[in-house]
C-alpha positions in Angstrom: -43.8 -107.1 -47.1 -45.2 -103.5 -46.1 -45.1 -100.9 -48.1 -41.6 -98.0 -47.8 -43.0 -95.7 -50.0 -44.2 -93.5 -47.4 -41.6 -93.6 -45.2 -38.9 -92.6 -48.0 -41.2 -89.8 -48.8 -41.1 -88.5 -45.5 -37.1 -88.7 -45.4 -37.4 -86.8 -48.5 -39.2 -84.5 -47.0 -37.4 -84.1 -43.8 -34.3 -83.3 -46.1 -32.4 -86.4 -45.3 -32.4 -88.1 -49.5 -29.3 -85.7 -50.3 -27.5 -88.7 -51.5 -28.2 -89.3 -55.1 -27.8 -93.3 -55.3 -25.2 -95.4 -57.1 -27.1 -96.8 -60.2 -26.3 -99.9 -61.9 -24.8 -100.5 -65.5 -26.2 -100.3 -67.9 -27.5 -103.5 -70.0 -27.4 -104.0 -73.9 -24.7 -102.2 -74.7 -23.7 -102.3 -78.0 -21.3 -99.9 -80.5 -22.0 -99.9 -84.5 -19.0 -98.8 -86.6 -20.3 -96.7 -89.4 -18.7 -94.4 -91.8 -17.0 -91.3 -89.8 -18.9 -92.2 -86.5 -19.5 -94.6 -84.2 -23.3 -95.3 -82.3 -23.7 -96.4 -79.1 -27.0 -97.7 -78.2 -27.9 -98.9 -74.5 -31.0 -99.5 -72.1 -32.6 -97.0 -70.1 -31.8 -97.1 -66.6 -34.4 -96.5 -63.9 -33.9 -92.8 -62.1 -30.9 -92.0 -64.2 -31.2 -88.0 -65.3 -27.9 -88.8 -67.4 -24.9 -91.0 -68.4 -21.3 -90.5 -68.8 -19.8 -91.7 -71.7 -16.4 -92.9 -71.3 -14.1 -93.6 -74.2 -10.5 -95.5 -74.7 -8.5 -96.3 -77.6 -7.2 -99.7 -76.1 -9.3 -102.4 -73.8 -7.2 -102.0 -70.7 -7.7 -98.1 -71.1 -7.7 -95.2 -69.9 -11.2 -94.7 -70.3 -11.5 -90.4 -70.3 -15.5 -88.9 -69.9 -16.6 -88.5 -73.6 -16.1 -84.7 -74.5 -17.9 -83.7 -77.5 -17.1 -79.6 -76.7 -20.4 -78.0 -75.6 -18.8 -76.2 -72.6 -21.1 -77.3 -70.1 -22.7 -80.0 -68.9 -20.7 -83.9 -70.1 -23.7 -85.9 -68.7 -25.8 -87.3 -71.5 -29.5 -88.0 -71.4 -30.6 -90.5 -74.3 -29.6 -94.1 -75.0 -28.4 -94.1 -78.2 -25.1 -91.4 -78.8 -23.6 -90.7 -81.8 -19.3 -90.1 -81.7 -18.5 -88.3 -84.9 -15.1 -87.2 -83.1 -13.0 -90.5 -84.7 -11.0 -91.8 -87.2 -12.0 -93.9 -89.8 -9.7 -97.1 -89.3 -8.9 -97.0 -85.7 -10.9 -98.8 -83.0 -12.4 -97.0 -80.3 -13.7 -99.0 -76.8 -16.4 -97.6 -74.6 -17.9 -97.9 -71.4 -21.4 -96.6 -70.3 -22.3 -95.3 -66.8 -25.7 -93.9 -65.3 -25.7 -91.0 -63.0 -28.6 -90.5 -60.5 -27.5 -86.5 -60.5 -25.6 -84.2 -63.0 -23.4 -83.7 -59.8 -23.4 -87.0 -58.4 -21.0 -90.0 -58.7 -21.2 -92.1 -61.5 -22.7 -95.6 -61.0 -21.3 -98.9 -62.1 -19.8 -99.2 -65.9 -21.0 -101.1 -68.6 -18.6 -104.0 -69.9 -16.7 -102.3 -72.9 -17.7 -102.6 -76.5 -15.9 -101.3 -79.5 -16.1 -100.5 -82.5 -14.5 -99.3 -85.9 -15.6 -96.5 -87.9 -15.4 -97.2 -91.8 -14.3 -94.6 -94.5 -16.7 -95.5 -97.4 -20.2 -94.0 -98.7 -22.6 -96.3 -97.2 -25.5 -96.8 -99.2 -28.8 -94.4 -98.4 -30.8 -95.4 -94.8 -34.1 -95.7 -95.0 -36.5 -93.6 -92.9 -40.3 -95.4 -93.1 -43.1 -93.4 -92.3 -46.7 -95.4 -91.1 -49.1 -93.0 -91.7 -52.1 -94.2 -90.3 -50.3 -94.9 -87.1 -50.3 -92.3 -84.5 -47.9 -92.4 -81.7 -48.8 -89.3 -79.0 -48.2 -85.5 -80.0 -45.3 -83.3 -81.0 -45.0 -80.8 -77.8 -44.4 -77.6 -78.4 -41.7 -76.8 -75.5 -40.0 -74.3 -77.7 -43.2 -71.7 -76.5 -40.3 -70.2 -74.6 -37.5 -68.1 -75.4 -34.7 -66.0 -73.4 -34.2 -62.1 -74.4 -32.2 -59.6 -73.2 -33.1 -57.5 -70.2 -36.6 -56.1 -71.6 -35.5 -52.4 -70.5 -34.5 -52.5 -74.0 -37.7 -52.2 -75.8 -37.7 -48.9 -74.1 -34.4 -47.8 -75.9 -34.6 -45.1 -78.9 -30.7 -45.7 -79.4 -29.2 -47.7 -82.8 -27.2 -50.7 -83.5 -25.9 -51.0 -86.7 -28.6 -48.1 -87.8 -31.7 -50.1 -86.4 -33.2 -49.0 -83.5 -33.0 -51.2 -80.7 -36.7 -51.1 -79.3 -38.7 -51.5 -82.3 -36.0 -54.1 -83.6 -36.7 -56.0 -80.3 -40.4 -55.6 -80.3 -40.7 -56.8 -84.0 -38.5 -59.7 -82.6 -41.1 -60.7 -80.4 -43.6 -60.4 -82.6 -42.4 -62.4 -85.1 -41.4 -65.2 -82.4 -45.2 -65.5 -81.5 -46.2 -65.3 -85.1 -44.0 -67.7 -86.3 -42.5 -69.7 -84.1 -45.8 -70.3 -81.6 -43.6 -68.3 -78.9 -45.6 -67.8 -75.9 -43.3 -66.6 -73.2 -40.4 -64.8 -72.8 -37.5 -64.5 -69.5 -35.3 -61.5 -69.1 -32.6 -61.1 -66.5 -32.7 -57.7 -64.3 -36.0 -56.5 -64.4 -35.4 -55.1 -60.7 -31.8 -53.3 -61.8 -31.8 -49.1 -61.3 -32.0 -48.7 -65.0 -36.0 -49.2 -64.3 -35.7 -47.2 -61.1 -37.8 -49.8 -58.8 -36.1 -49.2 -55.5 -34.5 -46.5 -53.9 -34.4 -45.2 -50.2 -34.8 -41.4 -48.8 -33.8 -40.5 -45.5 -33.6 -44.4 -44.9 -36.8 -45.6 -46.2 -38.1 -47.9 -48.6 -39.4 -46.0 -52.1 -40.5 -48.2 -54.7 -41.9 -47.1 -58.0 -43.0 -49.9 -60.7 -44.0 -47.4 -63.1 -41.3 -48.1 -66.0 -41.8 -52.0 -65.1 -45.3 -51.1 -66.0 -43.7 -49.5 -69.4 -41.8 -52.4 -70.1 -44.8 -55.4 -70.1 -47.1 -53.1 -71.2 -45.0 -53.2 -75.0 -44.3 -56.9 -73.9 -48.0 -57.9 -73.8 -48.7 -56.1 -76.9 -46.5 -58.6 -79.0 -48.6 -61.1 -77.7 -45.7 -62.7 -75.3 -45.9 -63.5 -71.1 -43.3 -62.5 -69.2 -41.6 -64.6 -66.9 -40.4 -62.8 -63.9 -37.3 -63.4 -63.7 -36.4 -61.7 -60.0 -33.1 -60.1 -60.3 -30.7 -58.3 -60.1 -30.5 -56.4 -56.7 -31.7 -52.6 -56.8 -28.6 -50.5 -55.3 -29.9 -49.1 -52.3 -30.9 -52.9 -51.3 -27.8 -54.4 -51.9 -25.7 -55.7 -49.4 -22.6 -55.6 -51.7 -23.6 -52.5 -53.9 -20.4 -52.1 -55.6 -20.6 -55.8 -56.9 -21.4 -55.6 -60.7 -21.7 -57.9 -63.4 -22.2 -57.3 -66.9 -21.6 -54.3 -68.9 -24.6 -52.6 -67.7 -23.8 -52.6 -64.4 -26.2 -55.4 -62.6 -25.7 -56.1 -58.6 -25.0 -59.6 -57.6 -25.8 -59.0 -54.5 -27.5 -60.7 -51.9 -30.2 -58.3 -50.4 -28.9 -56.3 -46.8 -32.6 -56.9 -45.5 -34.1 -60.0 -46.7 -37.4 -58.5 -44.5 -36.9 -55.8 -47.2 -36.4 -58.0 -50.3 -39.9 -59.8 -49.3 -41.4 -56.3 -48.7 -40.1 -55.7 -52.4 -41.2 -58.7 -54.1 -44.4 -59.1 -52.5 -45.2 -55.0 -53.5 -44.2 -55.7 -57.2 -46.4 -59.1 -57.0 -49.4 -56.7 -55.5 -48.7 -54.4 -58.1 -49.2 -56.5 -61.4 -52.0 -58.1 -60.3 -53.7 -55.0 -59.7 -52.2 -53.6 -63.2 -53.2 -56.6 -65.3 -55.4 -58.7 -63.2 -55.2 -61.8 -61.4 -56.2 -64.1 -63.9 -53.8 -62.4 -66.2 -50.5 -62.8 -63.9 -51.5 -66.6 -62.9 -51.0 -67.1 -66.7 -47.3 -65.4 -65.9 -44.4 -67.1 -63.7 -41.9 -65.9 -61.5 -38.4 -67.2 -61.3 -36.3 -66.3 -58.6 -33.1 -65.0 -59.8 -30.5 -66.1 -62.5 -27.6 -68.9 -62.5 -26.9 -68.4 -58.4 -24.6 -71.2 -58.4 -22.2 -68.9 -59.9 -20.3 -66.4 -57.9 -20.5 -64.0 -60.6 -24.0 -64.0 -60.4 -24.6 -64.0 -57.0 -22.3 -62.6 -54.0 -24.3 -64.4 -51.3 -21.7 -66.1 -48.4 -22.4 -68.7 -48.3 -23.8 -68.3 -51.8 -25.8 -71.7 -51.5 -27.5 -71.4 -47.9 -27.9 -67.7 -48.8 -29.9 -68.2 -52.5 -32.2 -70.5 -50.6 -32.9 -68.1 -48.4 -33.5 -65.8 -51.1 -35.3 -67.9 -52.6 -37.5 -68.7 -49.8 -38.4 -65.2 -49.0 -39.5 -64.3 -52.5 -41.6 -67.2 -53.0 -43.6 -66.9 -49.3 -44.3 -63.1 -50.6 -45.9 -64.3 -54.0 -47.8 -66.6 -52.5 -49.1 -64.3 -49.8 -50.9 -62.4 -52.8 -52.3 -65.4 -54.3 -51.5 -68.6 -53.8 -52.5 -69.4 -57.4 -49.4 -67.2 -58.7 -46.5 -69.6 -60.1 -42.7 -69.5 -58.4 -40.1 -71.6 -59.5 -36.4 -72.5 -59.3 -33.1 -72.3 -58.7 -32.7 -71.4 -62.2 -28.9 -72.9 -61.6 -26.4 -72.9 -64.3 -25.2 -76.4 -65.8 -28.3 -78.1 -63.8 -26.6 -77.3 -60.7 -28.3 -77.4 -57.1 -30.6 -79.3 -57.6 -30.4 -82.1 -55.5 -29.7 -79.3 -52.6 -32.2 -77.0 -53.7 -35.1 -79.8 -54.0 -34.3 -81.1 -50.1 -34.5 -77.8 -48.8 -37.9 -76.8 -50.4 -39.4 -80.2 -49.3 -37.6 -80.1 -45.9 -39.3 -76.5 -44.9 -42.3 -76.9 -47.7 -41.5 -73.6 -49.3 -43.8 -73.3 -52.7 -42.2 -74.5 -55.6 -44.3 -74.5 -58.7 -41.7 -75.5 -61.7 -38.1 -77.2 -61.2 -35.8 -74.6 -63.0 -32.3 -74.6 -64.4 -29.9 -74.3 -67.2 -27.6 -76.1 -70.0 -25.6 -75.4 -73.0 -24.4 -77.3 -75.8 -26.1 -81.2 -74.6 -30.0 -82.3 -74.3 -31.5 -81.5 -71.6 -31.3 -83.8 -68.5 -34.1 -85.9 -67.0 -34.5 -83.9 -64.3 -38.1 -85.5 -63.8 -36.3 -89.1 -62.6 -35.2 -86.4 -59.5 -38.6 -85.1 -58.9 -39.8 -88.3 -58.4 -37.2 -89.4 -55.8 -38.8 -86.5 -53.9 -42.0 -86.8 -54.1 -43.0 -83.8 -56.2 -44.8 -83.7 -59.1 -44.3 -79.9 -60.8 -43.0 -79.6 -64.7 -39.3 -79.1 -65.5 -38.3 -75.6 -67.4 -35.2 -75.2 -68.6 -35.2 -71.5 -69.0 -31.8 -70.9 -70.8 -30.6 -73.8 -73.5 -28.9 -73.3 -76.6 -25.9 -74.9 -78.6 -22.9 -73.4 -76.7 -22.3 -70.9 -73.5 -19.8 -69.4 -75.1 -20.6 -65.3 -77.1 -18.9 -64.8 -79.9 -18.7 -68.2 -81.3 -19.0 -68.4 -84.9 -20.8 -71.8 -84.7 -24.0 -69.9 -83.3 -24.5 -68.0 -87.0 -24.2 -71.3 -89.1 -26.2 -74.9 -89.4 -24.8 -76.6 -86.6 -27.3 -74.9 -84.5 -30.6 -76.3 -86.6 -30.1 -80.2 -86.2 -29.0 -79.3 -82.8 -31.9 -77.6 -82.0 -34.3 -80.2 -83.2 -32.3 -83.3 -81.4 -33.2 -80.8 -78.1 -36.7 -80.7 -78.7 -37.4 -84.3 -79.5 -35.2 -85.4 -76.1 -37.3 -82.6 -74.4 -41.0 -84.6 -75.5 -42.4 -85.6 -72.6 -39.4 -84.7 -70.3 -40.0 -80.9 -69.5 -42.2 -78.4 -70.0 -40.1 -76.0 -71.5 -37.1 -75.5 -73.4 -36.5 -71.7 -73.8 -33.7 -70.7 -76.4 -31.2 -68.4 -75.1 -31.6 -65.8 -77.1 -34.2 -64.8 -79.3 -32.4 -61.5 -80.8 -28.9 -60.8 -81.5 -29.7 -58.0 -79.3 -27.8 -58.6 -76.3 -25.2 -56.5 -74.5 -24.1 -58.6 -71.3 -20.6 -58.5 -72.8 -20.9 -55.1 -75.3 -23.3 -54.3 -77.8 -22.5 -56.3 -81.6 -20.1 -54.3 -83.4 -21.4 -56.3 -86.6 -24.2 -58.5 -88.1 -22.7 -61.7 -88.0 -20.6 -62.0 -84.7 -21.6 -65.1 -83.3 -24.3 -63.8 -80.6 -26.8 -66.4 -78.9 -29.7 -65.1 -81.1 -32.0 -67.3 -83.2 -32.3 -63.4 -85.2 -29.8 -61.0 -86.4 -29.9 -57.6 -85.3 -32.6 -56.0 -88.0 -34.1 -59.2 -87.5 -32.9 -61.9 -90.2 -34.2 -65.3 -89.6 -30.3 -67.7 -88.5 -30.7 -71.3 -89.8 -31.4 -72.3 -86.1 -34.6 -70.4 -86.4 -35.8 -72.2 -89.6 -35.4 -75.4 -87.3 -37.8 -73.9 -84.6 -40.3 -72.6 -87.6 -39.8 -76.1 -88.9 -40.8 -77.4 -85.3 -43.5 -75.5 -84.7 -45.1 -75.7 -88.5 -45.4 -79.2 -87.4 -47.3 -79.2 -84.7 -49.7 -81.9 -84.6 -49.9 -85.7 -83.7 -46.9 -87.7 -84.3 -46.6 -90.6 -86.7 -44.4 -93.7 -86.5 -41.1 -92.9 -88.0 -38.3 -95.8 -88.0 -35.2 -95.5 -89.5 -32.5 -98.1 -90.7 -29.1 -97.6 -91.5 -25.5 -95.9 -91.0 -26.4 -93.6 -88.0 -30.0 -94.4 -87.5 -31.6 -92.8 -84.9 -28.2 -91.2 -83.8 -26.7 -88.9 -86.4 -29.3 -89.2 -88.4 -32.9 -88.6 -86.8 -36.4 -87.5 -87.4 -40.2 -86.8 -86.9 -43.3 -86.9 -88.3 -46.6 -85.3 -87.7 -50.1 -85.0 -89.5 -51.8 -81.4 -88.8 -55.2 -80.7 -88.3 -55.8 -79.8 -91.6 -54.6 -83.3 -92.9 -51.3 -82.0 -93.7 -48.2 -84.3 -93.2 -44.9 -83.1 -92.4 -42.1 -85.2 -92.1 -38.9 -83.4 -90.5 -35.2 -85.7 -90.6 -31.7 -83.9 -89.8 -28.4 -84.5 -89.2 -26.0 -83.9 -86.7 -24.6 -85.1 -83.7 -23.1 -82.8 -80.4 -19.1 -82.8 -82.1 -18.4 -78.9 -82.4 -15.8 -79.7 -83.8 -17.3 -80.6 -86.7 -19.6 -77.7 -86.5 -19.5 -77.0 -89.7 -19.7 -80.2 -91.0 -17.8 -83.3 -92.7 -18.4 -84.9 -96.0 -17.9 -88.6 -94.7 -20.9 -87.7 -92.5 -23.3 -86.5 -95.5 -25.8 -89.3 -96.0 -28.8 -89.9 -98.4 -32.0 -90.9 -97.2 -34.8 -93.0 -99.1 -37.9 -91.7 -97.4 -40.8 -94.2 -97.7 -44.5 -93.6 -96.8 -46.9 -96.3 -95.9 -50.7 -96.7 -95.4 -50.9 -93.0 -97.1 -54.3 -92.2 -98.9 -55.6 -89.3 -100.9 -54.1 -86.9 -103.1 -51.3 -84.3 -102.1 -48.7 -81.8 -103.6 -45.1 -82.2 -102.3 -43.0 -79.9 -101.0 -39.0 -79.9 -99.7 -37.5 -77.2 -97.3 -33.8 -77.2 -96.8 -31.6 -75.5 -93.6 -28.5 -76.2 -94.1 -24.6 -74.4 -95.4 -26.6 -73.1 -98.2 -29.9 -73.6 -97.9 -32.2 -71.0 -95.4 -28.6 -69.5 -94.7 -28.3 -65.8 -94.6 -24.9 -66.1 -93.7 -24.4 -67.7 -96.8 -26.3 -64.9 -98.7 -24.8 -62.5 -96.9 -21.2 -63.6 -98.4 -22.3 -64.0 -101.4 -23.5 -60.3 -101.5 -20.0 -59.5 -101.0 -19.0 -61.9 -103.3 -17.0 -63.5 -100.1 -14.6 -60.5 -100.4 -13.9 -59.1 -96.7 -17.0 -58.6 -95.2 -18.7 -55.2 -94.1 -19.5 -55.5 -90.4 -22.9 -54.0 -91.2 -24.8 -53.4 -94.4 -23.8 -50.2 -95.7 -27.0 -48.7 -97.2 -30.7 -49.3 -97.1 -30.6 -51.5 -100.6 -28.2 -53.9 -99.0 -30.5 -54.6 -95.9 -33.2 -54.5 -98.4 -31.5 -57.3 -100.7 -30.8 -59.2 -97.6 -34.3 -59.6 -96.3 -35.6 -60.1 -100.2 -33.1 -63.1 -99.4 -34.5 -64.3 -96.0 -36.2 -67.0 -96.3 -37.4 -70.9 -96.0 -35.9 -72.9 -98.9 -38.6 -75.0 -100.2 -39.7 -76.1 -104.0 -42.6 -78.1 -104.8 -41.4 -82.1 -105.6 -42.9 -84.2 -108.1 -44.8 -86.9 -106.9 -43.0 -90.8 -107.6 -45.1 -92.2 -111.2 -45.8 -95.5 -109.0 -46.2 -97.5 -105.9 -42.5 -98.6 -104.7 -43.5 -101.9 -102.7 -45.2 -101.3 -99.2 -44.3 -97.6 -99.8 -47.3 -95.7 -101.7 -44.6 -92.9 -102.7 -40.7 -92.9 -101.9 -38.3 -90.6 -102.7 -33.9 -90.9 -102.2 -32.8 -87.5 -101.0 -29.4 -85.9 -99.8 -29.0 -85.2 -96.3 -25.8 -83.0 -95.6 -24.5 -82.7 -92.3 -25.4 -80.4 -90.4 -28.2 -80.3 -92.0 -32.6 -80.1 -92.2 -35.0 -81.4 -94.7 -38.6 -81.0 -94.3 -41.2 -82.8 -96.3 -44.5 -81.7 -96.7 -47.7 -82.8 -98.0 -50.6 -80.8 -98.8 -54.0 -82.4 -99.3 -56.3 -82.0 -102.3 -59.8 -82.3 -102.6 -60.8 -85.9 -103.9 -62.1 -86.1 -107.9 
């Protein structure tokens, strides 16, 4: 039979694959009661990005779409799912379904399986390390993280007594120190703060000096920008008197798009001749912020008009160099993106990365749609964190770390990038923090105390290296309870488990869910020192030691004198004591150790070399 591989491509292509197709069920379904949560473990099926996980409380049903509270995006993108949001005693039924598109219909259901969850302390799962088998590399897709708009490093005002620009430029500092952070996106580098664009007597002025301000102190930190190409300068707008945000950013489509190109492509002219051409290719530019949403952009219709938008900007980078990166729709909640991806293939307008957004889930396989049109470019999610929401208290807290590590690992080998929103507490979308701990989007307080979600990044990227085989056996295996392990360079060994699952609410944890782990190493030579890090409710918590300065009276919103902040950041810091080293062999395993694994919770073990007798 001859081959229809070209002619789907060229349907792609000619914009007519809008359609995502009906998938079928999904095969081995099974569901393992265990105590306070129930797994679910199923196949993989072929060009699904996601499932929906539908849940009843009888056979005949109603089955209602799995909502374990993120506040975004329900679809789920791994096999195995862990429901935490149960009762011990009552049985729960389930029904799997595959999704071709976040937005798309769901395809045929599993048969239903059930299962019990158990109110007991089950006995301690084993995680088995083989460490002389190598199974590929631990990505670093964490090289990215979201900020604030980067006007702010110019700022000589003070929040909570610290100085916002040097707090934000030691924030970046510290992210490519410590955490391996190589870029960073900002919205609204094109707003009137940085005076870019204005027009006398009717013409076009544009003046990138302050831009120049801005990634000059960027570049010094070590950081990339990403360009992220919003919002719209005043005099440009079509809808000037749109705003969004307390600092007064235009949603607006542009009233020339001729003049939004002539914009673009001078800015694009302009950095390569400030920083060079080899320089900028290393950048990326990402054509405007979460269109999808009509606070974010005014367009009518919003859709037809982004691509446009869209369209325009890219044509104008390339027209410098074709070598310069564009990418989007940087979509909120992975929207668009069937849509988006016909239209670029359909007119062949440059698309470099596949961009979008999501809170409070893993990201989605956004790759299985790249494939069904014929494009081959990396996937970047450019905002992802645990919830959309500001002001949430879970965001402070240890929910965050597992959370953040179960993103990463579902990112390996599934996207490029998956950029933190934010790295600093210092953010004023909705208002400037009127205290430390408010329950902002950063990985660092303002003044720049390490959260328990940024241990979990360290964690990540202290581990960079080749991955080992790691299985694990027992009461949440693999779901509630998962893991990695990596050997370094310098022979070091570091073996990372957590636990957690994507119930907020149990955000701050449950004791049925705490588990102990016996950790077992195999085919493990040579001589090493041991060592145990901790992130969890106490452990690598300043909240924690920040009520315990206050001896968890009411707490001051900020700290009230210099010694505080100074006993505070005497106090910030990785948990971690040396552990002695088992007296003998323990079977297959050349050491072993049984350790307690709160929920949420981190442990890291690592093992140092030492030179041989």
């Amino acid at each position: 039979m001859r081959s229809l591989g070209p002619f789907l491509l060229i349907l792609a292509m000619s914009g007519f694959s809008k359609s995502p197709p009906l998938l079928p069920a999904p095969e081995r379904i099974k569901a393992e009661g265990g105590t306070a949560q129930i797994t679910l473990r199923w196949s993989t099926v072929s060009g699904a990005v996601g499932y929906r996980i539908y849940r009843a409380t009888s056979p005949e049903g109603p089955f209602v779409l799995l909502d374990h509270g993120g506040g975004d995006v329900l679809e789920y993108p791994l096999t195995t799912y862990v429901d935490t949001a149960v009762l011990p005693g009552h049985t729960y039924w389930y029904q799997v379904a595959a999704v071709a598109s976040k937005d798309g219909p769901s395809g045929e259901p599993s048969p239903p399986v059930a299962a019990r969850p158990e109110f007991k302390v089950p006995p301690p799962l084993l995680a088995r390390v083989s460490t002389n088998v190598r199974e590929g590399s631990w990505e670093p897709v964490w090289e990215m993280v979201g900020s604030e708009h980067l006007s702010l490093l110019l700022s000589e005002e003070r929040i909570g007594g610290i100085p916002i620009g040097e707090d934000l430029e030691q924030a970046f500092r510290r992210a490519h120190r410590e955490l391996g952070v190589r870029y960073v996106r900002a919205h609204a580098i094109l707003s009137d703060d940085l005076e870019v664009y204005r027009e006398v007597n009717g013409r076009p002025r544009y003046d990138f000096s302050r831009i120049a301000q801005v990634y000059d102190r960027l570049l010094a930190t070590g950081l990339k920008p990403v360009v992220e190409l919003s919002f719209m300068p005043r005099d440009l707008a079509k809808n000037p008197e749109d705003r969004v945000f307390l600092y007064g950013a235009i949603p607006s489509p542009p009233k020339s798009f001729a003049l939004w190109g002539e914009l673009v492509g001078k800015l694009t002219r302009f950095l390569v001749e400030r920083y060079g051409l080899e320089e900028v290719r290393q950048w990326a530019f990402e054509v405007w912020n979460e269109p999808n949403l009509d606070v974010f952009y005014t367009g009518n219709p919003r859709q037809a008009s982004y691509f446009r938008l869209y369209e325009t900007a890219a044509r104008a980078i390339k027209a410098v160099d074709g070598g310069l990166r564009v990418g989007g729709p940087a979509t909120a909640a992975a929207g668009w993106i069937e849509e988006f991806l016909s239209f670029v293939t359909s007119k062949r307008v440059p698309l470099d990365f596949l961009s979008s957004h999501t809170y409070g889930n893993y990201p989605l396989r956004l790759g299985e749609t790249l494939k069904r049109y014929g494009l081959q470019v990396p996937v970047w999610w450019t905002e992802w964190g645990p919830g959309p929401s500001y002001n949430n208290p879970e965001a402070d807290g240890a929910f965050p770390a597992p959370f953040a590590l179960n993103g990463i690992k579902a990112a390996q080998g599934q996207a490029a990038y998956l950029a933190h929103w934010v790295l600093s507490d210092l953010f004023e979308e909705l208002g400037r923090p009127g205290q430390l701990f408010h329950g902002g989007f950063g990985l660092l307080t303002v003044g720049g105390l390490r959260k328990p979600k940024y241990w979990a990044f360290y964690l990540a990227n202290q581990a960079r290296g080749e991955r080992l085989k790691m299985e694990l056996f027992g009461d949440g295996a693999g779901s509630l309870i998962d893991g990695v392990a990596t050997r370094k360079s310098d022979g070091s060994i570091h073996i990372l488990l957590w636990n957690g699952s994507l119930d907020h609410g149990k955000a701050s944890g449950h004791p049925l869910l705490d588990r102990k782990v016996r950790l077992c190493l195999e085919g493990l030579e040579g001589r090493y020192r041991a060592f145990l890090a901790r992130v969890d409710n106490w452990h690598s918590n300043i909240l924690a030691r920040y009520r315990e300065l206050y001896g968890f009276d009411l707490l001051p919103d900020w700290p009230r004198d210099s010694k505080e902040w100074e006993a505070l950041r005497e106090a910030d810091r990785l948990d971690e004591r040396e552990l002695a080293l088992p007296e003998a062999e323990d079977g297959a395993c050349r050491w072993s150790w049984t350790l307690d694994l709160p929920n949420p919770g981190v442990l890291r073990l690592r093992l140092e070399p030492l030179p041989s007798k």
